[in-house]
C-alpha angles and dihedrals in degrees: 000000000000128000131229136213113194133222118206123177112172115212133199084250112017131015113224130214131184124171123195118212123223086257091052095254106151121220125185146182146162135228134183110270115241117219093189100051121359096196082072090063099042096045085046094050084043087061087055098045089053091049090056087053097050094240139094130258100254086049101057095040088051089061094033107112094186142016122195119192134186111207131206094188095100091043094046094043085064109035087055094043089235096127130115137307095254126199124190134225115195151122135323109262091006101097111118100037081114091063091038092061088184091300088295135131126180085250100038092173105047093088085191097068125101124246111252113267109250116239088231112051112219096257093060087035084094119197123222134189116242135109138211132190110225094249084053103259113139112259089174125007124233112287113221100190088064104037085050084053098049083054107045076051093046084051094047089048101070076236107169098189137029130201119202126212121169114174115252092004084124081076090039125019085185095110094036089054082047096057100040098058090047080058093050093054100045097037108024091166100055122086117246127205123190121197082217091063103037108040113005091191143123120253106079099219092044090062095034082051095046097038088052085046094053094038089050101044092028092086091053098045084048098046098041091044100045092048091048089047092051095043092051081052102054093051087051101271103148103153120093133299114209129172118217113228136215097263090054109261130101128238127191108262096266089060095049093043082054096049093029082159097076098061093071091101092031091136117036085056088064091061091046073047094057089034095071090039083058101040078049096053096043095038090237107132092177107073139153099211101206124182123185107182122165103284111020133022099227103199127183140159132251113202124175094353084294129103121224119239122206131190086207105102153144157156133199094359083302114138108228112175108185129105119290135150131273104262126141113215110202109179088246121134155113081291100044110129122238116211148147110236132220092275091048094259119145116225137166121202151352095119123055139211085219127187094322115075094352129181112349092236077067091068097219087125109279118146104181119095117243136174095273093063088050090062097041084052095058099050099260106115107043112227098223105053116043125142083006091309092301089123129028116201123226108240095183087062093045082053096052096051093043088057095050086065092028079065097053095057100033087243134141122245103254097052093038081057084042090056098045093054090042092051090046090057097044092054094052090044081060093049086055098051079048087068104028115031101032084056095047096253117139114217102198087077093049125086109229104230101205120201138138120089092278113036089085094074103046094020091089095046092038089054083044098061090037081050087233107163104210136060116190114182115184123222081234095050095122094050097025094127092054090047092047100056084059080071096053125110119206120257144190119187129197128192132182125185124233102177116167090033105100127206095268092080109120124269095251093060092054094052090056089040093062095031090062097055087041082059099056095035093044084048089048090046094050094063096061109035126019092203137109097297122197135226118228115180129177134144133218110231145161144188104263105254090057117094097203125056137220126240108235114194106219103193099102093063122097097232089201099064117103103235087053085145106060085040082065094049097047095049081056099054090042094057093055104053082050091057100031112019104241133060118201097210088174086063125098109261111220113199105211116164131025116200132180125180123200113220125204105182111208100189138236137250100194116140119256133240113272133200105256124198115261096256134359130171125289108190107192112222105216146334131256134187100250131174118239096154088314136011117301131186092235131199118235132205148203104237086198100042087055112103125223096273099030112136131195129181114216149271087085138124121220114189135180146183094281107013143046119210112189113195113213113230117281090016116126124228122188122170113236132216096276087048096257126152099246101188122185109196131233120269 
């Protein structure tokens, strides 16, 4: 019998599964996301996995190897304020490093606005006295009067979760470790966090913020994972759960429960994920992985067939400093809500009508017009069959809550729809330059890689107005996340910081220096995965008058040459020329950060790229009114009854299951060999 491994993304509308067989054959399904408790809606979309496959569930996850998920629990835990009660350990007249934030704000120059409102309020921000010297030395021991004191307050609190940050314990986790058994032993049942063990790094707000995060989003990770876990056990699931993290890379549920933090962009790495395995497959190592789903537009870049990592994050105003990914989230999507403002001015997103009540063409009640509606208002979404016909949408709604902002701009319906889709477009286009030109990437050179349930049906218009001359849509572009974490391999990273060594120590120092941190990745690794495992390192830098530091991947350089040192110079000064467009090589050079990841590669199934004929018949199925600056009579066509080869001129619409692809007019579609939508676009 085959095996399966499983692929879960939830969404803010839908969550997608997909599950590979052990021949590559590639299933997929969608299931209502549920807000209140997202297990409802995976175990639900599992039932309907298992249906396609003509088993039950039981049956499937008894023959399931591997499930990947990417969870929304930490992101939404923030971005809705319902995490813990958090208390906070930390130094003796450093209390209140977490409301400073370095003096910033998000908008540093509206002196009106109002300061964020920390996750720990200052009578839970709890000081200790204790004291260490910057190289790690004790300056003052541990007091245990006052850190008694902090716990006996932390107790009397109804606190659920402490962080711990203590000042230079980066360069000594002695007094953390300290702490943190005291607090074992006086509160077994609370969940610790210690900024030693979550981010060992130098900058003291950026560890104090990461190490809150990860305290204040950590109980509900736990709680959410090890119930799934147990619930996929109970109905014969005995394979392994693993959680993919914000750099890109999974962990075992243990792993992501103790660095809940870095969940927080769990699954939009899964469609960057599925973004390499594409421009893989396709041979395309220039891609603009863009991924409009029903709340948000996640957009990120693909140079070279390699993703770019950033430790410059963040989520609700909340400072994260680990590792993640490079992705730009613009509150753009199916849900997004169109309306005219108290000044007349016309705006879609960034609020969402979600998955409750949703669009108001869903009939769950919602009265606001969205996107959604638009498209479904211009003849691009047929009412009858979405989802498969699973679920009709109701057009007269769509019409009454078009008119309401039709109203408000003395506009007609059908270019107050137009405008919505148009404004829509246009947002997302900006997101892209966002990622692209600011960054001096041209994306005309680039291909747009266009997935989510939604991107179909703007990909072809947004790469117009970017004058990107190529749309690819995967068979698998609804589910494409999912799909993508399949592809994933597992990862543990480590960092130290070194701040104060330049880059002039000698190469044998270096090579300690990332040995060190190989050997504990590798061990960590090992735990979890008895495979070939790999070896990333990179540093983070910067000349000595900066005060932030680049991030310089290693892996080109050859660590057994003798002038290792200067390699690694010159990879810094290369980089920045590369980010910035000048390098000052006569400039002091200050090494800041080592970091070194562990790699296990699983493996993919996925199917590979085959030759097609040069043209094969496309039948259209049926015709449909659709907008393209006035009404058109407008082909359709079945995505999955259109053979490798097949070519169709727009304007066209393709729809599937899960997913709807509208071709402008001029523009020219041809299947490829793995069964993908490749669009070049009209000049």
């Amino acid at each position: 019998m085959a095996s399966f491994t499983i692929g879960i993304d939830v969404g803010g509308t839908f969550t997608d599964l997909v599950v590979i067989d052990g021949h590559g054959e590639t299933t997929f399904a969608k299931s209502p996301s549920t807000p209140q408790d997202q297990s409802i809606g995976v175990l639900a979309g599992l039932d309907e996995l298992a249906r396609r496959l003509k088993l039950s569930r039981t049956e499937m996850l008894e023959r399931t190897q591997r499930i990947v998920h990417g969870a929304t629990v930490a992101t939404n835990a923030l971005l809705e304020r319902k995490g813990a009660k958090v208390a906070l350990l930390t130094t003796e007249g450093h209390r209140d490093v977490l409301e400073m934030r370095e003096g910033l704000k998000d908008n540093r120059y509206d002196l009106r606005s109002p300061p964020p409102e920390p996750l720990v309020p200052r009578q839970l921000r709890l000081a200790v006295r204790e004291r260490l010297r910057a190289d790690g030395s004790v300056m003052t021991p541990l007091d245990d009067t006052s850190l008694d004191a902090a716990i006996a307050t932390i107790r009397q609190s109804g606190a659920t979760s402490v962080a711990i940050c203590f000042l230079h314990a980066y360069r000594n986790p002695a007094h953390e470790r300290a702490a943190e058994q005291r607090l074992r032993r006086a509160l077994p049942d609370i969940f610790i966090s210690r900024s030693s063990d979550v981010l060992p790094q130098i900058k003291e707000f950026e560890r104090v913020s990461t190490t809150v995060v990860n305290a204040y989003v950590g109980p509900a990770v736990h709680r959410y994972l090890t119930s799934l876990e147990r619930r996929l056990s109970e109905t014969g699931f005995a394979g392994s759960l693993f959680v993919i993290l914000s750099h890109g890379g999974m962990a075992p549920v243990e792993e992501a429960a103790r660095l809940a933090a870095a969940t927080v962009l769990s699954g939009p790495a899964g469609g960057v994920a599925g973004a390499r395995r594409s421009a893989a497959l396709l041979g395309v190592p220039n891609l603009i992985p863009f991924d409009m789903g029903g709340t948000s537009t996640d957009i990120s870049l693909i140079a070279g067939g390699e993703a770019q990592l950033s430790a410059e994050r963040g989520l609700a105003g909340e400072r994260i400093a680990l590792r993640s990914l490079d992705i730009a989230s613009i509150g753009a999507g199916g849900g997004s809500i169109a309306r005219v403002d108290t000044a007349g001015a016309f705006q879609v997103g960034p609020e969402s009508a979600g998955a409750v009540p949703g669009p108001a063409c869903y009939g769950n009640g919602g009265t606001l017009a969205t996107v959604t509606d638009a498209n479904l208002l211009l003849g691009y979404l047929d009412a009858e069959n979405f989802l498969g016909g699973k679920r009709k949408l109701d057009h007269a709604a769509s019409e009454r809550a078009v008119d309401r902002v039709a109203g408000a701009l003395k506009l007609s319906r059908d270019d107050t729809a137009a405008g919505i889709f148009r404004l829509i477009n246009m947002k997302m286009a900006d997101g892209i330059r966002l990622m692209t030109l600011r960054r001096g990437v041209d994306p005309r050179r680039f291909t747009l890689l266009s997935f989510g349930g939604a991107a179909g049906l703007h990909a072809v218009e947004v790469a117009r107005e970017l004058e990107i001359p190529r749309v690819i849509v995967p068979t698998v572009a609804s589910v494409l996340s999912a799909w993508g974490m399949l592809a994933t391999d597992l990862r543990y990273e480590a960092s130290r910081t070194h701040i104060g060594e330049r880059v002039t120590m000698d190469d044998a120092a270096m090579r300690t220096i990332f040995g060190d941190l190989e050997s504990h990745a590798t061990a960590r690794l090992r735990a979890w995965f008895d495979g070939p495992v790999r070896i990333e390192r990179s540093a983070e830098m910067r000349y000595g008058e900066q005060i932030f530091e680049i991030d310089v991947p290693l892996d080109v350089l050859d660590w057994n040459a003798p002038d290792l040192v200067a390699r690694i110079h010159d990879e810094f000064h290369r980089r920045h020329e590369e980010l910035y467009t000048y390098a000052s090589r006569d400039q002091e050079v200050v090494f800041v950060n080592a970091r070194a990841a562990a790699v296990g590669a699983v493996g993919s199934t996925a199917t590979a790229l085959t030759e097609v004929p040069d043209a094969a018949k496309a039948n259209a199925k049926g015709m449909r009114r659709a907008w393209f600056g006035g009404w058109r009579e407008t082909p359709v066509f079945d995505i999955a009854a259109l053979p490798p080869g097949a070519a169709v001129t727009g304007p066209a619409i393709l729809e599937a299951e899960t997913t709807t692809v509208v071709v402008n007019v001029g523009d020219q579609m041809r299947v490829n060999g793995l069964g993908w939508l490749d669009i070049e676009l009209a000049k």
